[in-house]
N, C-alpha and C positions, 0 to 999 in steps of 0.2 A: 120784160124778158131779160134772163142772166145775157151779159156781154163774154161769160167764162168761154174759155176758147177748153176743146177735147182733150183736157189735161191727162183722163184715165189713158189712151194712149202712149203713154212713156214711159217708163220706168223711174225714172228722175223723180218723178212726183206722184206718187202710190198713194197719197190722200188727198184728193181736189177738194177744196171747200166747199159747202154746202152750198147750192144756190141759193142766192141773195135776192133774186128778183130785183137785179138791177140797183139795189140798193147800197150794194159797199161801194165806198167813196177810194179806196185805195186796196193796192194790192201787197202785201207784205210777204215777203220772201225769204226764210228761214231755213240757217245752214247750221248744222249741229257738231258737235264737237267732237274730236277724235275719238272711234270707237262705239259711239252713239246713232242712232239712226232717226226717220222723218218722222217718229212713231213720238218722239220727245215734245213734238209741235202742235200733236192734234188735241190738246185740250185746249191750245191757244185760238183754234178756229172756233173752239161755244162760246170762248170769253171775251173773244172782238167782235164775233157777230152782230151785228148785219154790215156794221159800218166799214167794217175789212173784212178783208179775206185774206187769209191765212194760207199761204201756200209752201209744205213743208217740203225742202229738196230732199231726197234720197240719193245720195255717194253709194259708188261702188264698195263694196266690201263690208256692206252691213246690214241686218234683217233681212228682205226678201231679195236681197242683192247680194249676202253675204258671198257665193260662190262666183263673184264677178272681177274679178281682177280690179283690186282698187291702182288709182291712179300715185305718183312718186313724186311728180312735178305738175307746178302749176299751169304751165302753158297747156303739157298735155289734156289737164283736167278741161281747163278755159275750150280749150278746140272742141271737145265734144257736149261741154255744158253751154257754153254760148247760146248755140242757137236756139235751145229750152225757154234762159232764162229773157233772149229776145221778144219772143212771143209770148210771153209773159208780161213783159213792162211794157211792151207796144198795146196790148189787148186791156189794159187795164184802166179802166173810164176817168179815175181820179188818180190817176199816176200810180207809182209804186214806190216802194223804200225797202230796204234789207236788214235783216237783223241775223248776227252772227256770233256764234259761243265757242271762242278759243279756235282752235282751227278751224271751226265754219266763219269766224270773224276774216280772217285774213282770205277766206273764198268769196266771201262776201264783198272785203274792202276790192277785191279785183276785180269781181265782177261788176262793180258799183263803176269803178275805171272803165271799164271795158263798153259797160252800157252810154257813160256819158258822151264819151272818147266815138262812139255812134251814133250820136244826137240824141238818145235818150235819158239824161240827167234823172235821177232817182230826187221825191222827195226829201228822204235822209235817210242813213245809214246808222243802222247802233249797232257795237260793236262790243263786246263783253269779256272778259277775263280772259284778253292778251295784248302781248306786245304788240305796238306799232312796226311793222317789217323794218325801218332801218335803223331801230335799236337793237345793239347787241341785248342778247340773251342773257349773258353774265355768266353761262355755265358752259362746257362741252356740249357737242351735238348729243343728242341719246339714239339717234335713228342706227347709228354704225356701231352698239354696243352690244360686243359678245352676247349670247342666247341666254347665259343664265343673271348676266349684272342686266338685261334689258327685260326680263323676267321680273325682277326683283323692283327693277326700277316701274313696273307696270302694277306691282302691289302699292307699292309705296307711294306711290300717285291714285291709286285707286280705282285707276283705270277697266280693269278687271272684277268684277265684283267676287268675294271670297270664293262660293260655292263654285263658280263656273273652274274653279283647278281642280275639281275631283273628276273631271271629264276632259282628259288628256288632248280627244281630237280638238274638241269645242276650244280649247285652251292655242293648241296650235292655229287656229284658225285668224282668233279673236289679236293674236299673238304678231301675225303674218301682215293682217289688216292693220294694226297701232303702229306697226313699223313704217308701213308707206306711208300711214299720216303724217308722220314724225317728220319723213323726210321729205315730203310734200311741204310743210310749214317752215321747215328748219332749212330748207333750200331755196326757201323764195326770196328772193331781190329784185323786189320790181324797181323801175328808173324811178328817179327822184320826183321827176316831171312828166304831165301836170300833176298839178293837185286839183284834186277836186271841188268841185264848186257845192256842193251840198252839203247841208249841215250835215255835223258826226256829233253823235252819243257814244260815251266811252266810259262803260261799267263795271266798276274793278271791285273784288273781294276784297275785303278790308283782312281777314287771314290766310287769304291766297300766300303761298310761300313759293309757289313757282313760278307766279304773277305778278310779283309787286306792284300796288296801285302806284307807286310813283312812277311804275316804268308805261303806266296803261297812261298815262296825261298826254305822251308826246304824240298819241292820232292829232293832235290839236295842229303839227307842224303837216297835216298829211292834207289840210282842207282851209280854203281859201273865204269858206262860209261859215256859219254859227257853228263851234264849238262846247259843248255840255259835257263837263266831268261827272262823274256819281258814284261815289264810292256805297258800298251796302254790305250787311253783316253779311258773315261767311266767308267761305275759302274757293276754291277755284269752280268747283261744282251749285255756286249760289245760284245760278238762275234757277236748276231742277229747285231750291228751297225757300227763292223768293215770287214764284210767277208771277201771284196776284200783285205786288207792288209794280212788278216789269211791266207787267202787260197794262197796268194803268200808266207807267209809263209811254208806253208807247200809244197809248190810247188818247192823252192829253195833245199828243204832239201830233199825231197824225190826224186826228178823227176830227 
């Protein structure tokens, strides 16, 4: 019999893994990247199958959430996602571990703190095309920039897909949500200490230009256990172009 605790219950988590029959060893926990929703994760639950489970978070202000007030600040997000991803790492037979893409990396790396810092220590943590929180960015904040340079700056990162600007509401919407992200990530300063004790994976785009793989090495000063670089083709957006290498990554390590 599945150990999966009533995940369809929440909004947080809109795709529960396929029952395993008791058979996934861990539970993987997956947070997506500004502007992107849980929808990015669900081929990842056919490809780990049986041995994890795949469980994708859903943030406020995107897909079947979109008209939800996304969150601006981390603690706020942490206070209401906590107790979710509690009963998720406590319910999970062969432990659990997190996997994070750009701004789900840094809800990740908190929540990963937050679970230990409660006795429940994560297998490990990967974490993908972003900064480690107490390195500068190297650039201006973008979250506080005027509506049309913040516009501009949401093509230019590709954050928007082309088509969605012939559809003015969809755009305002999409627009409203990327700014809280911004200032969600771009405001976070968590304390120095602890570090955590679980391995970190840290998977940088080799033509990331907003991400520089040299700046993604320094998670390595964030964890007091096995650190693993990995740099992979592509630019900020590589996981959506590499899955199957990732997910064998993750599959090696965790399974």
């Amino acid at each position: 019999m599945s150990t999966a605790t009533p995940q369809s219950r929440t909004p947080w988590i809109p795709f529960p893994p396929p029952d395993s029959g008791g058979r996934a060893g861990v539970r993987l926990l997956c947070f997506p990247c500004a502007g992107q929703g849980a929808s990015v994760y669900r081929p990842w639950q056919r490809l780990l199958a049986p041995e994890i489970d795949v469980v994708p978070i859903q943030l406020p202000g995107r897909e079947g959430r979109a008209t939800t007030a996304p969150y601006r600040d981390m603690d706020s997000l942490m206070e209401a996602l906590f107790p979710v991803l509690w009963e998720q790492a406590r319910a999970a037979p062969g432990g659990y571990a997190l996997f994070g893409h750009s701004l789900g990396a840094a809800v990740a790396f908190e929540g990963a703190r937050r679970l230990e810092a409660a006795g429940l220590p994560a297998r490990g943590l990967t974490v993908a095309a972003q900064r480690p929180p107490h390195v500068p960015s190297g650039r201006g904040p973008l979250h506080d920039l005027p509506r049309a340079a913040f516009m501009t700056m949401l093509g230019l990162y590709g954050q928007v897909p082309v088509e969605l600007f012939d559809d003015p509401a969809a755009v305002e919407l999409a627009a409203a949500a990327l700014r809280a992200d911004f200032t969600l990530v771009e405001t976070y300063a968590p304390a120095p200490e602890p570090l955590l004790g679980c391995p970190v994976t840290a998977l940088a785009g080799l033509a990331d230009t907003s991400i520089p793989p040299v700046s993604v090495r320094g998670w390595r000063e964030l964890t007091s256990g096995p650190f693993t670089f990995r740099p992979l083709p592509g630019g900020h957006f590589f996981v959506n172009e590499r899955t199957e290498e990732i997910v064998g990554l993750l599959r090696s390590a965790l399974g």
